[in-house]
N, C-alpha and C positions, 0 to 999 in steps of 0.2 A: 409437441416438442420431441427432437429426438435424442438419444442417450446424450451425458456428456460426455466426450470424447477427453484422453487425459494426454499431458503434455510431460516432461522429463523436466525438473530444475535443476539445466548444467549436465554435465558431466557427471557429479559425483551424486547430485540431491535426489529428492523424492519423485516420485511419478506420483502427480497429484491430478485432478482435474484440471481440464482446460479453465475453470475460471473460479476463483477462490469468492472468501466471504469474509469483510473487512468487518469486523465487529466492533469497534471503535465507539463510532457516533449512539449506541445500544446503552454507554457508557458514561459519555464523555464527549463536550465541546462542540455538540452538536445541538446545545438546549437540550430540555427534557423528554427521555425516551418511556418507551412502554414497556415494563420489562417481560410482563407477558408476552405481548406481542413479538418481544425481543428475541423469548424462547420458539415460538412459532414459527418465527422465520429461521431459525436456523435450524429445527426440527425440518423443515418445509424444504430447506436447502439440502440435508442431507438427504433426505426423501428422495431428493431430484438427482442426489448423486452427484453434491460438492463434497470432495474431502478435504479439499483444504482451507482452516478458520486463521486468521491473524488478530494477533490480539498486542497489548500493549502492559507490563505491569502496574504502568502509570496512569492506561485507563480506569478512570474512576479509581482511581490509588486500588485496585484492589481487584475492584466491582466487577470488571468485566472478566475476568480470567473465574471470579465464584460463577457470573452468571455463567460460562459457558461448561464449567463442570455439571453447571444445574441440568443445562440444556442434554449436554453429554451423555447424562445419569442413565446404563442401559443399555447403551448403546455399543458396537463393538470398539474401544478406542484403537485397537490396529486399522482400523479403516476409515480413520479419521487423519492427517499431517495436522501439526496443530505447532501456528509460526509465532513463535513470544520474541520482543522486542523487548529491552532492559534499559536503563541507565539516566532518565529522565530523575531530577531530583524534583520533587515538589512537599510546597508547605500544605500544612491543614486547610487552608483556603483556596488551595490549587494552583498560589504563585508556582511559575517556575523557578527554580535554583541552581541549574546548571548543569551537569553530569557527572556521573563515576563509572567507567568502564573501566577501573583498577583489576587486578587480579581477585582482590579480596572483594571489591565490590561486586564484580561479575559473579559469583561463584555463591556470596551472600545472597543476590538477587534470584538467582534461579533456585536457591534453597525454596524461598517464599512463595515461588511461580510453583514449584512443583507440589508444597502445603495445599496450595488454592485451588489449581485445579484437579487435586489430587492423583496425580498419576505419579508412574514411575520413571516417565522420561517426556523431555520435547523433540519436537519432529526438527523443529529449524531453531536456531538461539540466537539472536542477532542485540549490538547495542544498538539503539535506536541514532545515533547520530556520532561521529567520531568524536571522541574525545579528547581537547585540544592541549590538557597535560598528561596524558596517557598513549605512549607507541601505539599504534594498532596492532604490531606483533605482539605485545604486553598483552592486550586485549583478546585478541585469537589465540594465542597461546594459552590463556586461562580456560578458554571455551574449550582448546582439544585435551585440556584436563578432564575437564566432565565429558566428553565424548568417550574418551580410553576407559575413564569410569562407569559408562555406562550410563548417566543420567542426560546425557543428548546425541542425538543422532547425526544431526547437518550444523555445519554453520554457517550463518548468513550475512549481509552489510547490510547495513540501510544508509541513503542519500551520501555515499563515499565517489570521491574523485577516480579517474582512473588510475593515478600514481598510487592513492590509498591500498587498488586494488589490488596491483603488479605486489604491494608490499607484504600483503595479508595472504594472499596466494602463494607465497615463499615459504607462507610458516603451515597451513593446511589446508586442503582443499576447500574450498567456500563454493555453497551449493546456488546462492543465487543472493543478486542485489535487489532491495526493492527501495523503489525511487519512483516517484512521481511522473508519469508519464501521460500523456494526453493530445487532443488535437489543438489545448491551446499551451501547452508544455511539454514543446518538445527538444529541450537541451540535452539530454542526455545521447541525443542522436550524433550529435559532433566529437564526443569521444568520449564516452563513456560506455554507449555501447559495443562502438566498436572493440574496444578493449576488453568489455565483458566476453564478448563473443571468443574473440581470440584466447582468453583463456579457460572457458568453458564455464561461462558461471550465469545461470539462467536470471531471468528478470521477473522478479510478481511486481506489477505494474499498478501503484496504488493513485489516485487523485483521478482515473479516468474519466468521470465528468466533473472534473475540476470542480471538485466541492459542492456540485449539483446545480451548477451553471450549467452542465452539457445536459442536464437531465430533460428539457424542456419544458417546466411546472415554473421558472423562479419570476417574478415579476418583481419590478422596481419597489411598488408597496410592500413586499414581504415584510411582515414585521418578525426582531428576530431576537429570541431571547437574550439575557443578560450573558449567560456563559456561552452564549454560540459564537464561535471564534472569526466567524464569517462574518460579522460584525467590525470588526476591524482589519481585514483581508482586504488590503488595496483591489483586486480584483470586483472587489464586491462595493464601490464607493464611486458615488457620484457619475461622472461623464464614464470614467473607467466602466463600469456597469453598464450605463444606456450602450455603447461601443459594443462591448461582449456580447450583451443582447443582441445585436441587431447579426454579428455570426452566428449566433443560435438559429434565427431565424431566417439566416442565409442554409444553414443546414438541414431545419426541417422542412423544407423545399425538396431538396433530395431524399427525404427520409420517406415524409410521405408520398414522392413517385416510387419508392421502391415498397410502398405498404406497410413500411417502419415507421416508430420512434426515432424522436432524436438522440436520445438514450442511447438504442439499441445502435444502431449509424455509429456512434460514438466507442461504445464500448467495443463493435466487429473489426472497427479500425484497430484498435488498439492491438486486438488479437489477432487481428492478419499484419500486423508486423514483425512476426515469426512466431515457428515454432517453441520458439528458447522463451518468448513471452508469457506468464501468467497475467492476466488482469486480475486487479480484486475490486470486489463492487462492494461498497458499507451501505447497503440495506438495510432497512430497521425493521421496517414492514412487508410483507408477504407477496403483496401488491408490486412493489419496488422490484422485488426477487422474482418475479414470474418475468416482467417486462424485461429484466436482467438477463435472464437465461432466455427469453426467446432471441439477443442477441446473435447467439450461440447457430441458430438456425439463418443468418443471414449473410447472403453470400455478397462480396462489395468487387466487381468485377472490372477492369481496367478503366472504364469509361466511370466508374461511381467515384474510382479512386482521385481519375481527373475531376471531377467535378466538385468532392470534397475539398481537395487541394484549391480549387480554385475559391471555394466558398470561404472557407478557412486557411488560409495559406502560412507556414512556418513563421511565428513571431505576429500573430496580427493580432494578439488577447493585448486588453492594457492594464497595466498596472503586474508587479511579481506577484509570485502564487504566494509569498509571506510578506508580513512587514519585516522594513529592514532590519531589526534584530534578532529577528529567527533568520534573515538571510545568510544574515553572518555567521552562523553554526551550520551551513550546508556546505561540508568540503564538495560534495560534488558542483557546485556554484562557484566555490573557487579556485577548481584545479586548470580549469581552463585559462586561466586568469597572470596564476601565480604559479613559481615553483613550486614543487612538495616540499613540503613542511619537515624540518628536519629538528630530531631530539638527539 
């Protein structure tokens, strides 16, 4: 494998490696992780020369922001970006509860982010979903409090419309959106990107094997724990599944004429749709992460790109990437739809 090559988030954000590491599922909502193993791979990943970790405060309420201090322990943290997402409310049982990207909540939240993984700053700060009684100016404006302070560097959106974006880019630069992007989710392509582009605000690219339907491992039988969310992920139900299957298996056709993964096909896609893109891959195991980064080495050249398109063509996954009430808290799902939301 050769070095990772590093990408620019935006305009204004971090030069991080070209392909980040989703620590989430180490966590959280992916059934039970290893947390050894968990340390490992992301020991393994820096090793290989990812600096950049995303993380979640609401993963594992806590957990995964201590594990990654754990992982961290030693290590230089300038040579790490390290992306925290906020504002997810959850009970002791893991319901969710809705959001707070307030000023006082924002500001509370990264107090606890910066406790756990014990540093003195984050690289990226982002709410995890807009907040549908809180301006986004309200919200970014609270974030460029603790940048002028010193306790954040970038700030970032997650799953935001492009009207959200023009709004939040008025009040401080935002270094990059991360939103769900893939070869079976590709909405972001009709104006959301484009918008980002236009304003200079990079993309870390998270779902790229759509929940590890693109991975080429998942088979109908999978049996899948109680808290694995892909359990009730319309993409992963019934006829929906056999379907999606059977484009997986349209693609590792091309994967392996080109001596790839369907993985690795999946992920090179994601990353030659520009420079401005970061992919993140949520890895648990080490295994995952080597397959991952041999991505990185795979070149997808005019005729692969026709042939993917053909195999998986824009819109042909079935079933949404959420069920419908987490649809409903995706302004980026709705800006296409409806006007921007006005307070």
């Amino acid at each position: 494998m050769t070095a990772i090559s590093t990408r620019k988030l935006g305009r204004t954000g971090p030069t991080t490696s070209a392909l980040g590491l989703g620590a989430m599922g180490m966590s959280d909502l992916y059934g039970p992780a290893d947390e050894a193993e968990s340390i490992a791979t992301i020991h393994a990943a820096l090793d290989a020369g990812v600096t950049l970790i995303d993380t979640g405060d609401f993963y594992g309420m806590g957990h995964n922001e201590l594990l990654i201090h754990d992982a961290l322990r030693g290590r230089d943290r300038e040579s790490v970006q390290l992306s925290v997402k906020f504002g997810a409310q959850r009970g002791p049982d893991g319901s969710w509860l809705g959001y707070d990207a307030s000023p006082a909540g924002t500001k509370t939240a990264l107090a606890y982010t910066l406790r756990r993984l014990r540093t003195d700053y984050i690289d990226v700060y982002r709410p995890a979903r807009l907040d549908p009684n809180v301006p986004v100016e309200e919200t970014v404006g609270a974030i460029a409090d603790l940048v002028k302070a010193g306790y954040v560097r970038h700030i970032g959106l997650s799953e935001v419309g492009a009207a959200t974006l023009r709004r939040a880019t008025a009040v401080h630069p935002i270094s990059d959106l991360q939103i769900e992007y893939s070869l079976l989710s590709r909405g972001p392509e009709a104006e959301v990107l484009p918008v980002a582009r236009e304003l200079g605000i990079g993309v870390t690219a998270y779902g790229v094997l759509s929940r590890g339907l693109l991975g080429g491992h998942w088979t109908p039988q999978r049996e899948l724990a109680g808290t694995d969310f892909r359990g009730f992920s319309p993409r992963f139900q019934g006829e929906n599944l056999t379907h999606n299957l059977s484009l997986v298996e349209a693609l590792r056709a091309i994967a392996e004429a080109k001596g790839a993964t369907v993985a690795q096909v999946a992920i090179a896609w994601v990353a030659g749709r520009g420079e401005d893109i970061v992919p993140l891959v949520g890895a648990r195991r080490r295994e995952r992460l080597s397959e991952a980064l041999g991505a990185l080495d795979l070149h997808l050249d005019a005729a692969d790109l026709a042939a993917i398109e053909a195999a998986v063509p824009a819109g042909a996954a079935a079933g949404e990437r959420y069920a419908a009430a987490q649809m409903a808290h995706l302004d980026s799902e709705q800006s296409a739809h409806s006007a921007p939301r006005e307070h």
